[in-house]
N, C-alpha and C positions, 0 to 999 in steps of 0.2 A: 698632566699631573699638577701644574701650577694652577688652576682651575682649580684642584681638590684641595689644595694647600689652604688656598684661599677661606673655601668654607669649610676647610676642618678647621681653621684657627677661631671663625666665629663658634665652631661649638666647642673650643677650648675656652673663650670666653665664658660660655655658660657653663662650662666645669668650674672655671673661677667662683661664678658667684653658687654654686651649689659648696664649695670650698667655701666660701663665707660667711655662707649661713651652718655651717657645721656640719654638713652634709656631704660623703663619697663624693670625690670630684669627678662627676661624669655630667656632660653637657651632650646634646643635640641641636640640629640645626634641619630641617625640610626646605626643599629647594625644588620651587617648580620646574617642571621638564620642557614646557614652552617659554616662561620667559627669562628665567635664570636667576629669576627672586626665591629670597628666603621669604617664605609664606609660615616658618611655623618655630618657634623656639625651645628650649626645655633644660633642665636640668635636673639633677637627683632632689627630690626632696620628700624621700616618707617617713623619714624625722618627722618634722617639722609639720606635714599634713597627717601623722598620723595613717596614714595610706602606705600598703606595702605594694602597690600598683606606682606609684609615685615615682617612676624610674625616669632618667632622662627623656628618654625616647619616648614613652609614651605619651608625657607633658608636650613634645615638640607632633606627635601625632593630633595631640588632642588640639591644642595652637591650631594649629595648620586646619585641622578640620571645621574648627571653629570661623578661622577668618574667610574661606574656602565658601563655607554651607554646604558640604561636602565630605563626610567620613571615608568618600574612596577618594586617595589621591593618587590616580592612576598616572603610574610613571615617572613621579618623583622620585626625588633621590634625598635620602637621609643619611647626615654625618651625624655620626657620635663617636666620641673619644673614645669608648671601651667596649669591646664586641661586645653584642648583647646577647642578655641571656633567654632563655626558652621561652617566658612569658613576651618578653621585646622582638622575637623570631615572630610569633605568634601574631601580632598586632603589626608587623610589617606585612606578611603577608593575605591578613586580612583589611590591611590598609591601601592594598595592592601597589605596594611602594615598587620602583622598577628598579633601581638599584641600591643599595647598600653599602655606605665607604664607610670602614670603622679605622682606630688609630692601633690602639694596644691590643695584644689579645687576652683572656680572661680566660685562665688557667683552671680554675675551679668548679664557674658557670659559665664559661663562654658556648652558647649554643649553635653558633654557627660554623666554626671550624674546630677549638680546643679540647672542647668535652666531647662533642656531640655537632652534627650537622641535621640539623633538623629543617631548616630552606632547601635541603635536598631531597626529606622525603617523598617517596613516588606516590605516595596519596594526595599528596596538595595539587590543588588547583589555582596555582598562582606562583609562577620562577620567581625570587630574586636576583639579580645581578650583585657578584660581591668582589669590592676591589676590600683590601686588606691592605694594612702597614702605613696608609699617610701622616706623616708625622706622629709615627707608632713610636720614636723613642721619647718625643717629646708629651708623648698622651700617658706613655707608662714611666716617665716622670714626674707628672703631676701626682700621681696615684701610689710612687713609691715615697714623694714626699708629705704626702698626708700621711698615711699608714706608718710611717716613720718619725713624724711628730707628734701621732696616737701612742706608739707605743712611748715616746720617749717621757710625755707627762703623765702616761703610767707607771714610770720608774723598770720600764722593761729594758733588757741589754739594747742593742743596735744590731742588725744584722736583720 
């Protein structure tokens, strides 16, 4: 587990700067399966690109595949702070990522256990592996104090 600590803090970094450029604080991180490097990074930004593809995880597939020469990264493993949602399920296992470690879970669109388990359905031709919860209180921290300094310089109550 201290393993996954590890590389879910560097995709809490990249939450950070997705968080600075004014963008949902959700970071990713790609991690090859034979040498134990981060080959790929990401963060939320379809602000800012104008892109609603623009999700953490994509950006750290799109990284990874880039530095790779290689859109299959067969057997990696991708941290992101906030379970992804169906488009991010989607491009994991077309990415043939081998497992999945997310932080918080996502209540609304989370497509891998909260809404919807779609890495499960029996039509895909590709498992992921999903660990859940690493440093999940501190992932849906970052993300309750964004959304809480959104609403506050909107003159919204607290709560």
């Amino acid at each position: 587990m201290l393993e996954h600590e590890a590389y879910m803090r560097e995709a809490l970094a990249e939450a950070s700067r997705a968080m600075a450029g004014g963008e949902v604080p959700v970071g990713a991180v790609v991690v090859a399966r034979d040498t134990g490097r981060i080959i790929g990074r990401g963060c939320n930004h379809p602000i800012g690109a104008s892109d609603p593809t623009a999700h953490a995880e994509v950006a750290a597939l799109r990284d990874a595949a880039r530095r790779t020469g290689n859109y299959r990264l067969t057997g990696a493993t991708l941290y992101v702070t906030v379970e992804p949602c169906l488009m991010c399920a989607g491009a994991l296992v077309h990415a043939r990522i081998g497992t999945l470690v997310y932080g918080a879970p996502e209540p609304k669109a989370g497509a891998v256990r909260s809404v919807m388990r779609a890495l499960e359905h029996p039509a895909l031709n590709h498992r992921v592996e999903v660990v859940a919860g690493v440093l999940g209180e501190e992932c849906r921290g970052r993300m309750r104090a964004f959304f809480g300094a959104r609403r506050h310089a909107a003159g919204e109550p607290a709560g």
